[in-house]
N, CA, C and O atoms as a GROMACS GRO file, in nm:
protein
  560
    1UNK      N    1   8.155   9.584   8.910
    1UNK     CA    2   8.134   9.462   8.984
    1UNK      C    3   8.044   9.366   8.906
    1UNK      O    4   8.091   9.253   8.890
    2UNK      N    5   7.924   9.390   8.855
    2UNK     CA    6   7.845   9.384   8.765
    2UNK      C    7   7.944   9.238   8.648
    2UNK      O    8   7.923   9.117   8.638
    3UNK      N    9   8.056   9.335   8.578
    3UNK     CA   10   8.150   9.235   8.520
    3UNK      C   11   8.181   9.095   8.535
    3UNK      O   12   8.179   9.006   8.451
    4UNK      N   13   8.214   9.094   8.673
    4UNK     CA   14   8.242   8.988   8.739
    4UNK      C   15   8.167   8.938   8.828
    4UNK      O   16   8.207   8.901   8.938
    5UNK      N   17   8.015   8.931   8.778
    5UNK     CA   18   7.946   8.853   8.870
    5UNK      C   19   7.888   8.895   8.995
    5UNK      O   20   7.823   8.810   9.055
    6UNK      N   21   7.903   9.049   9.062
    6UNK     CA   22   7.880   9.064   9.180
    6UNK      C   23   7.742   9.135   9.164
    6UNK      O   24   7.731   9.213   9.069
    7UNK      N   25   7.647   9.117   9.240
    7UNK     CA   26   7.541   9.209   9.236
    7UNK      C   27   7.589   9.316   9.336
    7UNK      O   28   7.640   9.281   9.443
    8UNK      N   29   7.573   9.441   9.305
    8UNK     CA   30   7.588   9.556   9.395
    8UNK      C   31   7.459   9.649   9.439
    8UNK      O   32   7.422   9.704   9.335
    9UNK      N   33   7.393   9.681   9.524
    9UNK     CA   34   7.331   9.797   9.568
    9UNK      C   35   7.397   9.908   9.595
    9UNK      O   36   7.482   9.908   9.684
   10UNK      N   37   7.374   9.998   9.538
   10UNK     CA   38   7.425  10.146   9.571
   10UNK      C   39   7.283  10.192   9.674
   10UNK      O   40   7.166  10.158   9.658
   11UNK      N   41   7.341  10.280   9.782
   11UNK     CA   42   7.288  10.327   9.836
   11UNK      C   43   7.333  10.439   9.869
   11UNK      O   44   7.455  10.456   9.880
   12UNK      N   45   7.227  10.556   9.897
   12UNK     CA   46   7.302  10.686   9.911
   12UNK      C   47   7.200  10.722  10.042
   12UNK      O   48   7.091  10.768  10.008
   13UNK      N   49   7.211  10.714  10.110
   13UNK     CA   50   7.173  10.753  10.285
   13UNK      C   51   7.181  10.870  10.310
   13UNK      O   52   7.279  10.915  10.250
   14UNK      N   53   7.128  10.948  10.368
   14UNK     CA   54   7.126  11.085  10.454
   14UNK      C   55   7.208  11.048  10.536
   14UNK      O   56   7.241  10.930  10.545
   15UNK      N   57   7.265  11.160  10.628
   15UNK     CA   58   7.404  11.146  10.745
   15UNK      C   59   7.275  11.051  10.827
   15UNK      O   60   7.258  10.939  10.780
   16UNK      N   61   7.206  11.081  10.918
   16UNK     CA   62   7.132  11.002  11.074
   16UNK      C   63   7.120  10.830  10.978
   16UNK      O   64   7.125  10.732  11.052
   17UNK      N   65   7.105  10.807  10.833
   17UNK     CA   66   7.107  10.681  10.768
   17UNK      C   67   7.206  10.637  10.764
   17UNK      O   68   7.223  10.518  10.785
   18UNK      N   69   7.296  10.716  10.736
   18UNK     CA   70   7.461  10.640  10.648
   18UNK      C   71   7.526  10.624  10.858
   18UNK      O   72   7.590  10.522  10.885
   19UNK      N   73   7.503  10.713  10.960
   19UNK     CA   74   7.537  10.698  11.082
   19UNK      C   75   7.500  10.570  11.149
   19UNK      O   76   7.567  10.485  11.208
   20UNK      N   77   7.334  10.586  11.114
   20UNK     CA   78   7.278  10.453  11.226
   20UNK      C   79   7.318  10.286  11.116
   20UNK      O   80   7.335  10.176  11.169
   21UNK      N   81   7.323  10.308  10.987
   21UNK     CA   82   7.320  10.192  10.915
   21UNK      C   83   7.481  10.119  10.935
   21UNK      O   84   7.493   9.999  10.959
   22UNK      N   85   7.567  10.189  10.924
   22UNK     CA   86   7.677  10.167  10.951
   22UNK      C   87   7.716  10.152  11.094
   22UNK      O   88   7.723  10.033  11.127
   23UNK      N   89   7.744  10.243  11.197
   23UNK     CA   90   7.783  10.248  11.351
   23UNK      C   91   7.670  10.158  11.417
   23UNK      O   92   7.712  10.094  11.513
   24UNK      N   93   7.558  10.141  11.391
   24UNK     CA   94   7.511  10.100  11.496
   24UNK      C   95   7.439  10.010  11.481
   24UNK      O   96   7.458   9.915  11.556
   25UNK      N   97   7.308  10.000  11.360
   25UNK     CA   98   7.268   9.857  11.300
   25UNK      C   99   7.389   9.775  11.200
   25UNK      O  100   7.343   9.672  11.151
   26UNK      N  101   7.483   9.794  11.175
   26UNK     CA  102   7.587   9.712  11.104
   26UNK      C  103   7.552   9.622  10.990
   26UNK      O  104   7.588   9.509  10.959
   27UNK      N  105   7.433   9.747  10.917
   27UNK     CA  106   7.382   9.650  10.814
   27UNK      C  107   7.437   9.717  10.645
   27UNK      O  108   7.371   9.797  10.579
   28UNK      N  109   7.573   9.656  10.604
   28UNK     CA  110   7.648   9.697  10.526
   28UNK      C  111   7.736   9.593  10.488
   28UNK      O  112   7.762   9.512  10.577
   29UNK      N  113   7.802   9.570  10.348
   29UNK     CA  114   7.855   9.449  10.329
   29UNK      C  115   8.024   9.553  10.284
   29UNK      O  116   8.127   9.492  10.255
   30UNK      N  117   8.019   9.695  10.288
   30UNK     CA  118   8.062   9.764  10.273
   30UNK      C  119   8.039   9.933  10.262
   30UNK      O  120   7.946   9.982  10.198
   31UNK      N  121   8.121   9.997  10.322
   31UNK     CA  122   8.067  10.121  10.308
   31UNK      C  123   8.171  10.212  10.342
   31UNK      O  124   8.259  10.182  10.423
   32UNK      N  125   8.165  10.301  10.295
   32UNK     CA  126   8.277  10.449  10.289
   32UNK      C  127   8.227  10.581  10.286
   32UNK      O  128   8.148  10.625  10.203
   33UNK      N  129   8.271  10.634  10.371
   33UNK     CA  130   8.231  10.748  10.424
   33UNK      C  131   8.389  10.871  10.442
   33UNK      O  132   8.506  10.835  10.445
   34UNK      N  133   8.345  10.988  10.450
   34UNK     CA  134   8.412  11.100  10.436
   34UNK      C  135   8.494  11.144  10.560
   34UNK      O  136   8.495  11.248  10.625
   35UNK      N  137   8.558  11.032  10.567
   35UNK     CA  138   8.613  11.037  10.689
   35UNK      C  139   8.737  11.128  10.703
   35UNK      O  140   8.806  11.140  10.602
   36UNK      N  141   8.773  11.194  10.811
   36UNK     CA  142   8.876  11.324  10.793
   36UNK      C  143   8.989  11.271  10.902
   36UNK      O  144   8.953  11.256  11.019
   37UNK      N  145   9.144  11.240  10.859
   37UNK     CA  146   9.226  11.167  10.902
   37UNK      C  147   9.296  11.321  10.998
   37UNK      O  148   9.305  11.421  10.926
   38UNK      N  149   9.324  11.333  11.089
   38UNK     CA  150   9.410  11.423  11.228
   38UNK      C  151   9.547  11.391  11.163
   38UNK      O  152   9.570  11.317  11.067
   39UNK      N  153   9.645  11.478  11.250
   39UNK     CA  154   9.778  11.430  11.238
   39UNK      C  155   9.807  11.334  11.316
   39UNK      O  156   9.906  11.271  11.277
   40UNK      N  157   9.754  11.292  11.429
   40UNK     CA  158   9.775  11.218  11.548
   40UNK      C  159   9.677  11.070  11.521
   40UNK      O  160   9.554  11.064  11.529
   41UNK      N  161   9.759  10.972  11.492
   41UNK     CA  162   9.706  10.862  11.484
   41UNK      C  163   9.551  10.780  11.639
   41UNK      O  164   9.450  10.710  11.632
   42UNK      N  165   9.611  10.833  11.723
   42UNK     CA  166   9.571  10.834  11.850
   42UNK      C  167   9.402  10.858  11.849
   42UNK      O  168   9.320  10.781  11.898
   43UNK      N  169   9.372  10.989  11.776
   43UNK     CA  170   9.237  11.068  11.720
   43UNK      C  171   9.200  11.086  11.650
   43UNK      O  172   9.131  11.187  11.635
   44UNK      N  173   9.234  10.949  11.510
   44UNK     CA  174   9.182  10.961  11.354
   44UNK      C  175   9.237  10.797  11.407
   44UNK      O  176   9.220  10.748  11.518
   45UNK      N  177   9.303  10.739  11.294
   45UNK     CA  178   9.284  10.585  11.276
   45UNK      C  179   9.251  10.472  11.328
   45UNK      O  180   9.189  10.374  11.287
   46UNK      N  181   9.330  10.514  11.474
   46UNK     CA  182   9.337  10.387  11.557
   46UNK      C  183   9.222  10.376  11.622
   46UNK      O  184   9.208  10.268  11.678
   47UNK      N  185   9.116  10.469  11.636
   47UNK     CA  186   8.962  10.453  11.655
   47UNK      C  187   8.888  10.393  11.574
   47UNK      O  188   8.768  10.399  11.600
   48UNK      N  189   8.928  10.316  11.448
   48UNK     CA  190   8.842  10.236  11.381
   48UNK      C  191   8.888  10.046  11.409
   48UNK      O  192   8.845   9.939  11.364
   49UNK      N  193   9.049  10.106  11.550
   49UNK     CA  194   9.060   9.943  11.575
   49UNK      C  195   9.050   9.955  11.690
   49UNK      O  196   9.114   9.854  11.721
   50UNK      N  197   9.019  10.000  11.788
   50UNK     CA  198   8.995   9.994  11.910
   50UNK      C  199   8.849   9.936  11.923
   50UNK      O  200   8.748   9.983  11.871
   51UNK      N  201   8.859   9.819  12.009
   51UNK     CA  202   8.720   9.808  12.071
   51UNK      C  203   8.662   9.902  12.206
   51UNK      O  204   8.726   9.993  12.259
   52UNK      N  205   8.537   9.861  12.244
   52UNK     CA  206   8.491   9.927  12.348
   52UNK      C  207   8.406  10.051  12.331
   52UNK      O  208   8.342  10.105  12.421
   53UNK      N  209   8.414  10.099  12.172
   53UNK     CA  210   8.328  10.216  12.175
   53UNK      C  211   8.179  10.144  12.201
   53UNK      O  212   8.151  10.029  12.170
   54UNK      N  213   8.078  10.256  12.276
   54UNK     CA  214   7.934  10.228  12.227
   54UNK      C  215   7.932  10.191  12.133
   54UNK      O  216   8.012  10.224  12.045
   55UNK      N  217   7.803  10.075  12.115
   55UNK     CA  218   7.733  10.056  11.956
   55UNK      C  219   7.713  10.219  11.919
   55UNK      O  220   7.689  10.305  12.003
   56UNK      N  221   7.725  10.239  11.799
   56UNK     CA  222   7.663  10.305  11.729
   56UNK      C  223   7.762  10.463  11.701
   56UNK      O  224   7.749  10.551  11.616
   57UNK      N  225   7.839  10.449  11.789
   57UNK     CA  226   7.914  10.553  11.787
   57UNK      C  227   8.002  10.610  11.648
   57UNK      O  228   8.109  10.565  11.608
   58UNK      N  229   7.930  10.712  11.595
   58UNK     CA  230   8.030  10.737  11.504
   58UNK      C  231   8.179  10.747  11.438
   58UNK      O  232   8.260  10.826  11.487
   59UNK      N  233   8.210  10.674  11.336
   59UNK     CA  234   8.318  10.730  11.303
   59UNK      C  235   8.475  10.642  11.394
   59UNK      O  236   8.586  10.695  11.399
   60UNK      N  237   8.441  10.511  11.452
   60UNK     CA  238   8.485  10.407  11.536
   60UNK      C  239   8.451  10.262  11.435
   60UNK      O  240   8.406  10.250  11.321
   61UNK      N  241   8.502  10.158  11.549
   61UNK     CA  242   8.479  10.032  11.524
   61UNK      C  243   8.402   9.988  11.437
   61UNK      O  244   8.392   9.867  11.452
   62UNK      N  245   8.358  10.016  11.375
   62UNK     CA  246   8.202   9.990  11.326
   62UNK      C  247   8.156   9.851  11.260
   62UNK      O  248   8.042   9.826  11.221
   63UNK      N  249   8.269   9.766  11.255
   63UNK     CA  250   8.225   9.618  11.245
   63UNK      C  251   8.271   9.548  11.337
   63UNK      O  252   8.311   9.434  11.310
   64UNK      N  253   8.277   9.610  11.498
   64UNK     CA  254   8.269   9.516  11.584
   64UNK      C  255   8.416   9.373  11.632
   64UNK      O  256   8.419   9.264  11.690
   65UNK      N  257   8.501   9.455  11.571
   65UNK     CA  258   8.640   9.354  11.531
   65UNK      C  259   8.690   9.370  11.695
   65UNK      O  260   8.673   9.473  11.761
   66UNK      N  261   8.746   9.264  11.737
   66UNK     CA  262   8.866   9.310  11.880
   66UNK      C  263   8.948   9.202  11.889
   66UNK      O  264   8.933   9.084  11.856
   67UNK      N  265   9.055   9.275  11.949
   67UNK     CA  266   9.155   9.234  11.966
   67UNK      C  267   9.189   9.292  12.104
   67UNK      O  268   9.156   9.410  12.116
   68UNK      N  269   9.256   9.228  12.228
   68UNK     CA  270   9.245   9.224  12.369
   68UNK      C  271   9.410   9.334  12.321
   68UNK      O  272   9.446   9.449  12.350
   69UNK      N  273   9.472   9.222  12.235
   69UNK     CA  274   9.626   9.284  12.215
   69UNK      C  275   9.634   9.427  12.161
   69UNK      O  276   9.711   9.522  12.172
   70UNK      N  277   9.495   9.394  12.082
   70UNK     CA  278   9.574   9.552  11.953
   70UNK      C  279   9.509   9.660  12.031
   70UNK      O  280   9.527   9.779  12.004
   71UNK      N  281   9.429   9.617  12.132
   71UNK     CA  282   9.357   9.733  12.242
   71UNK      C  283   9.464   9.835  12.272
   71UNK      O  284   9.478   9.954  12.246
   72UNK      N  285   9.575   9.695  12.369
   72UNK     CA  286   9.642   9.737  12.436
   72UNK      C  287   9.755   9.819  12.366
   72UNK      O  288   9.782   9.924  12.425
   73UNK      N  289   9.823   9.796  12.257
   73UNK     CA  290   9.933   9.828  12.184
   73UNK      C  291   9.887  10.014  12.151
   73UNK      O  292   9.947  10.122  12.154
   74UNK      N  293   9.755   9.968  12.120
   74UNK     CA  294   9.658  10.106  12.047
   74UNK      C  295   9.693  10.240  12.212
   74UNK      O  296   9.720  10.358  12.188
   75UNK      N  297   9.684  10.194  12.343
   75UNK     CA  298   9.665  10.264  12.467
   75UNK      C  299   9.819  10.300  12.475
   75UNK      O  300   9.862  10.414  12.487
   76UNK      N  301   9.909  10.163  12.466
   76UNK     CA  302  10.021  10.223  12.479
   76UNK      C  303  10.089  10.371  12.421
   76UNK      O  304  10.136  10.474  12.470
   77UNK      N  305  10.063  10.311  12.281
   77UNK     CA  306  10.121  10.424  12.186
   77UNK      C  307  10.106  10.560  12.203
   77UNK      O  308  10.187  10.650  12.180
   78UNK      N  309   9.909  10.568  12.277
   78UNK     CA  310   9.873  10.679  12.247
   78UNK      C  311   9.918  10.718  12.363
   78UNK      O  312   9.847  10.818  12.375
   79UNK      N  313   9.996  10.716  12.480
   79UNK     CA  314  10.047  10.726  12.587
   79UNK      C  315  10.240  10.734  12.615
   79UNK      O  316  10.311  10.762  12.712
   80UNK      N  317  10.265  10.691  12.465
   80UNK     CA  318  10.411  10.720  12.460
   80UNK      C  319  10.474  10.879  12.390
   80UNK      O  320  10.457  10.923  12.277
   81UNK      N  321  10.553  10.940  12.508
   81UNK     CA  322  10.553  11.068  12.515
   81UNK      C  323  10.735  11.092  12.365
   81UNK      O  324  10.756  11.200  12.310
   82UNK      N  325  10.815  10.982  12.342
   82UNK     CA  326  10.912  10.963  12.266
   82UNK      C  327  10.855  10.956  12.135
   82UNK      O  328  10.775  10.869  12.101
   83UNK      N  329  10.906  11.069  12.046
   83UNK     CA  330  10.819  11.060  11.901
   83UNK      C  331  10.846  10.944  11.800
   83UNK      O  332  10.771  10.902  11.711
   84UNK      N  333  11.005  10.891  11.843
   84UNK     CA  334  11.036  10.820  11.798
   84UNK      C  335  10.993  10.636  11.830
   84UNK      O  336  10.943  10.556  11.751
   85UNK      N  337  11.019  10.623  11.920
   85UNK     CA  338  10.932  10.539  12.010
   85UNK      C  339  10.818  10.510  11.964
   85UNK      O  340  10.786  10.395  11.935
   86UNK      N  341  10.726  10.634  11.948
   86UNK     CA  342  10.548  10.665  11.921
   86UNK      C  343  10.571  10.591  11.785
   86UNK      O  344  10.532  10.477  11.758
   87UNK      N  345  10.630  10.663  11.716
   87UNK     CA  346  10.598  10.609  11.580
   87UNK      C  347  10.644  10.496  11.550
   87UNK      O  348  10.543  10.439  11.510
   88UNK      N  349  10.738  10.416  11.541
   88UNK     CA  350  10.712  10.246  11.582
   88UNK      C  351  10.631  10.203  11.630
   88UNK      O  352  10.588  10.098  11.583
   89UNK      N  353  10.586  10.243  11.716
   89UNK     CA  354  10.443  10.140  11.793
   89UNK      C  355  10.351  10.171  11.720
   89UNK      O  356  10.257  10.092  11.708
   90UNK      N  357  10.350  10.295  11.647
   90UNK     CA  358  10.228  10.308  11.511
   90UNK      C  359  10.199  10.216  11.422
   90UNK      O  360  10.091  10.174  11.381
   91UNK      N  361  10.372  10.174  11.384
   91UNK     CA  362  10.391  10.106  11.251
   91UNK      C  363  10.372   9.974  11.337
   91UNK      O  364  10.345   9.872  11.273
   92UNK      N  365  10.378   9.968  11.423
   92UNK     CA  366  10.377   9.813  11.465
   92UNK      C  367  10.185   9.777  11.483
   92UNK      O  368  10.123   9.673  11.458
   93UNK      N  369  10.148   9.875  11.522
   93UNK     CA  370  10.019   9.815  11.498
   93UNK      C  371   9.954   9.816  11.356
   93UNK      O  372   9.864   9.738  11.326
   94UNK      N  373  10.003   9.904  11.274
   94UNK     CA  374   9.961   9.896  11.122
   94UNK      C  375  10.012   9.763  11.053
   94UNK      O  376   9.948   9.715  10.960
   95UNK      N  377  10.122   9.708  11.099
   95UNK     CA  378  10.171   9.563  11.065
   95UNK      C  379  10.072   9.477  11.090
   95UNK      O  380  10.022   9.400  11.008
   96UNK      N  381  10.030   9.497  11.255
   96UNK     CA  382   9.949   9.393  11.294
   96UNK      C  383   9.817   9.418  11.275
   96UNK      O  384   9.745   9.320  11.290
   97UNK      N  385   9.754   9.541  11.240
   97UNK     CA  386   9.589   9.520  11.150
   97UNK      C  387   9.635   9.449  11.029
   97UNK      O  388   9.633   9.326  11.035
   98UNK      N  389   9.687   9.521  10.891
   98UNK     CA  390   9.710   9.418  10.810
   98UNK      C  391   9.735   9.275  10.823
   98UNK      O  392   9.712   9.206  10.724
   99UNK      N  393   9.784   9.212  10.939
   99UNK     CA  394   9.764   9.082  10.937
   99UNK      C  395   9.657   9.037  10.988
   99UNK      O  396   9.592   8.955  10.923
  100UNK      N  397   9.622   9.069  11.085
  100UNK     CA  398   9.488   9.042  11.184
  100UNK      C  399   9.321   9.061  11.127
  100UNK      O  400   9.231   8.977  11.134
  101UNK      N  401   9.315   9.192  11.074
  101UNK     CA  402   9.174   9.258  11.090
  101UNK      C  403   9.088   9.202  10.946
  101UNK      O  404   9.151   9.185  10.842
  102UNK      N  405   8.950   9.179  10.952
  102UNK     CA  406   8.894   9.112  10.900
  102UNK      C  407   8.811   9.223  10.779
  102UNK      O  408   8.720   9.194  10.700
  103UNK      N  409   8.862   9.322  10.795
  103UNK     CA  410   8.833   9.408  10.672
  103UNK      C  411   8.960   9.498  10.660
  103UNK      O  412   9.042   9.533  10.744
  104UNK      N  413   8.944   9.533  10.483
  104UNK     CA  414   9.059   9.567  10.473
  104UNK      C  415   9.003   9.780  10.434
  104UNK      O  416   8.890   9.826  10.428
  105UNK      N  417   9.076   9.820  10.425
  105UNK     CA  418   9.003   9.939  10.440
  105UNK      C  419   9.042  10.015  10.284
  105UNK      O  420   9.130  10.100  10.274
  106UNK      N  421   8.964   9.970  10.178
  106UNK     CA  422   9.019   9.956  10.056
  106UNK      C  423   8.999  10.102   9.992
  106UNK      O  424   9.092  10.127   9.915
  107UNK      N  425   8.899  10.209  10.002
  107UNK     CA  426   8.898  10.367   9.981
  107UNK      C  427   8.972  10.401  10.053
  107UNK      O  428   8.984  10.363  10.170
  108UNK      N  429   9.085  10.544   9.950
  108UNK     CA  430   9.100  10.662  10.023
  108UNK      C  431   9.018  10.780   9.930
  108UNK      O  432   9.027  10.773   9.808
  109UNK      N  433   8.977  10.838   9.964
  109UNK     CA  434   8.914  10.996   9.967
  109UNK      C  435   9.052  11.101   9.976
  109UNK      O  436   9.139  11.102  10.063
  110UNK      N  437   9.036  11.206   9.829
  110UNK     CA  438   9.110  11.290   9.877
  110UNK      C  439   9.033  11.406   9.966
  110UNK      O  440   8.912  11.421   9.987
  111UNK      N  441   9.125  11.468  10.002
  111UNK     CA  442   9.043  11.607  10.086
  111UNK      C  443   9.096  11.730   9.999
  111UNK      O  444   9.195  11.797  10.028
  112UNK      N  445   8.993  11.752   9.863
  112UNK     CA  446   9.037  11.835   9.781
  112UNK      C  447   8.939  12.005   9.856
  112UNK      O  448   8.824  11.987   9.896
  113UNK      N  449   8.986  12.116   9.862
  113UNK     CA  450   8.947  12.196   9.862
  113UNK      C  451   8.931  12.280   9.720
  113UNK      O  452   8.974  12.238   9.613
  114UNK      N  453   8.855  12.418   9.740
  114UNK     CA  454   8.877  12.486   9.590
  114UNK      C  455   8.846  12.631   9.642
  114UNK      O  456   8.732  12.651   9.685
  115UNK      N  457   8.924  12.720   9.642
  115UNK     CA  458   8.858  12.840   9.742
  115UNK      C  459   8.880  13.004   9.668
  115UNK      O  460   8.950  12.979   9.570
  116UNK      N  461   8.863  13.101   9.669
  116UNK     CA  462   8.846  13.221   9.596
  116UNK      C  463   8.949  13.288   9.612
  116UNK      O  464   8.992  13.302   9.727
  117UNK      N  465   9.028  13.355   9.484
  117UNK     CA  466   9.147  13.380   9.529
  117UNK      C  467   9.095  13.513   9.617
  117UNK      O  468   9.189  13.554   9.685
  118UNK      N  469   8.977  13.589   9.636
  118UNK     CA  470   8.982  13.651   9.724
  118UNK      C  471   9.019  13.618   9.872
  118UNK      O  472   9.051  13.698   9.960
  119UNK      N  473   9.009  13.471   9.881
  119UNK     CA  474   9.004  13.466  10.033
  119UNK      C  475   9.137  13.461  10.080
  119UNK      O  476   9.202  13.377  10.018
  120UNK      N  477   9.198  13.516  10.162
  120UNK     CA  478   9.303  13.517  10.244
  120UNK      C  479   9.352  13.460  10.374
  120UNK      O  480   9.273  13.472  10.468
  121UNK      N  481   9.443  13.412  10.393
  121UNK     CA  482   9.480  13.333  10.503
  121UNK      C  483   9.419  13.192  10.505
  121UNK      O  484   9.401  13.137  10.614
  122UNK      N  485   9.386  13.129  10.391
  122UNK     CA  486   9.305  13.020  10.419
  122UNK      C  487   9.429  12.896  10.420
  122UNK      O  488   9.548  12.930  10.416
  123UNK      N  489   9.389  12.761  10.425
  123UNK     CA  490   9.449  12.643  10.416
  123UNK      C  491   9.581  12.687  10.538
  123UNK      O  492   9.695  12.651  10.507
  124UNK      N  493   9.565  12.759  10.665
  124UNK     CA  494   9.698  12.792  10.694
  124UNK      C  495   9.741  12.626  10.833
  124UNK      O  496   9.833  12.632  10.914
  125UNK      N  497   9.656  12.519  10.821
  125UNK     CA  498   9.667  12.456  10.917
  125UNK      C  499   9.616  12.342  10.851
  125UNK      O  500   9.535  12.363  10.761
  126UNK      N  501   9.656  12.192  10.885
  126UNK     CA  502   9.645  12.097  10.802
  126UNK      C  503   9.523  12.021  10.745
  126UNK      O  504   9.507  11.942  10.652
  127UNK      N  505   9.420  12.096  10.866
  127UNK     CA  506   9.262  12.046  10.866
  127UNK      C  507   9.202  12.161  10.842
  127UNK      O  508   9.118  12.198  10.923
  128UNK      N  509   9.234  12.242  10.726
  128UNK     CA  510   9.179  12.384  10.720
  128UNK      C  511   9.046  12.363  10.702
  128UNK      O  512   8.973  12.401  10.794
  129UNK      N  513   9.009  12.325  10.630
  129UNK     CA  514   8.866  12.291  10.586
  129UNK      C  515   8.783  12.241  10.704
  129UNK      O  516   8.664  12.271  10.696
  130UNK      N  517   8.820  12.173  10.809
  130UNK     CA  518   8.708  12.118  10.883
  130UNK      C  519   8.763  12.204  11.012
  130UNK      O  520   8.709  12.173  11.119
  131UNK      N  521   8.854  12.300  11.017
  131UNK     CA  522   8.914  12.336  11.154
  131UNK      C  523   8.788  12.471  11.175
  131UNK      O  524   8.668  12.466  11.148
  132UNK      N  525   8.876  12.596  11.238
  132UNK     CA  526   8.829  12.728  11.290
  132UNK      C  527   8.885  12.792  11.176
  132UNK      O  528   9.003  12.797  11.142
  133UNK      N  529   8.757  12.851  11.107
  133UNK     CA  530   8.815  12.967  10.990
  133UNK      C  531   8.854  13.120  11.044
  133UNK      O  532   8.864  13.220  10.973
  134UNK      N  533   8.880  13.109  11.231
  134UNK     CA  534   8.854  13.247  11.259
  134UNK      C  535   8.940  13.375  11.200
  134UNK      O  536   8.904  13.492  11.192
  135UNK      N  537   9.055  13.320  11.164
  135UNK     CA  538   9.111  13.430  11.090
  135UNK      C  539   9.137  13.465  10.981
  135UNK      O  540   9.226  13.544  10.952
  136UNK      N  541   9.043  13.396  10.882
  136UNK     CA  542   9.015  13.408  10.789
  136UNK      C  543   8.985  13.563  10.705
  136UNK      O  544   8.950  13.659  10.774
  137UNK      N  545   8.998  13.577  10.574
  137UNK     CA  546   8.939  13.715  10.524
  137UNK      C  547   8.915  13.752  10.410
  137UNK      O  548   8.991  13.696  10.331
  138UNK      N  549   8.836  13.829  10.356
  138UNK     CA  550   8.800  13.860  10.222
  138UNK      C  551   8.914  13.966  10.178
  138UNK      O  552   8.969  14.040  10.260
  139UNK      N  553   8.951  13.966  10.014
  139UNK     CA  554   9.017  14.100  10.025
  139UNK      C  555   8.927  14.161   9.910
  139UNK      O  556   8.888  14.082   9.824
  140UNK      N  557   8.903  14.252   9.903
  140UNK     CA  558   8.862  14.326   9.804
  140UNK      C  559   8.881  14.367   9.682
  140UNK      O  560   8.803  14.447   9.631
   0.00000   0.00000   0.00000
């Protein structure tokens, strides 16, 4: 950035810093965080366009953007029981953030794991890493 003129601050926050600086004092000109995407749009994306969360609430709105429409489109979807159906109204609101929303959401993060070939049964579900390791196992 530096290159072209931009002054940058790096900042590296503890979680209760990088939580309250971002969700709730909104004092950031940008910021990215380790955010972990669901299969279900409903309970990963569309919570960063929905208004109405509390200030401060993690891992939501967090610059305060609304839209009365994209509320509603966001309630519908997550309420349409046709998969086919569902997923158009997905893509239709992903049309309409890209046109609408006043930040663009320019990081992705991979979700790389690295695990022992002793361990067994692992990665067996799509959020292995952040899910229930209960059946997990060592082999000897």
């Amino acid at each position: 950035m530096k290159e072209i003129n931009i002054d940058v601050e790096i900042l590296t926050n503890d979680a209760p810093g990088f939580l309250n600086g971002v969700y709730r004092d909104h004092d950031f000109d940008t910021a990215n965080g380790w955010h972990q995407f669901r299969s279900d749009p409903a309970v990963s994306t569309t919570v960063w366009l929905r208004s109405g969360q509390p200030e401060g609430t993690p891992w939501t709105n967090q610059f305060g953007w609304k839209s009365e429409e994209m509320d509603q489109m966001i309630d519908d979807a997550a309420s349409e029981l046709d998969p086919e159906t569902r997923a158009e109204m997905y893509h239709a609101i992903q049309r309409r953030e890209m046109e609408e929303i006043p930040v663009i959401f320019a990081i992705e993060h991979p979700f790389i794991s690295v695990t022992s070939k002793k361990l067994k049964n692992h990665h067996n579900t799509p959020r292995w890493n952040s899910s229930s390791w209960y059946d997990l196992w060592l082999d000897e």
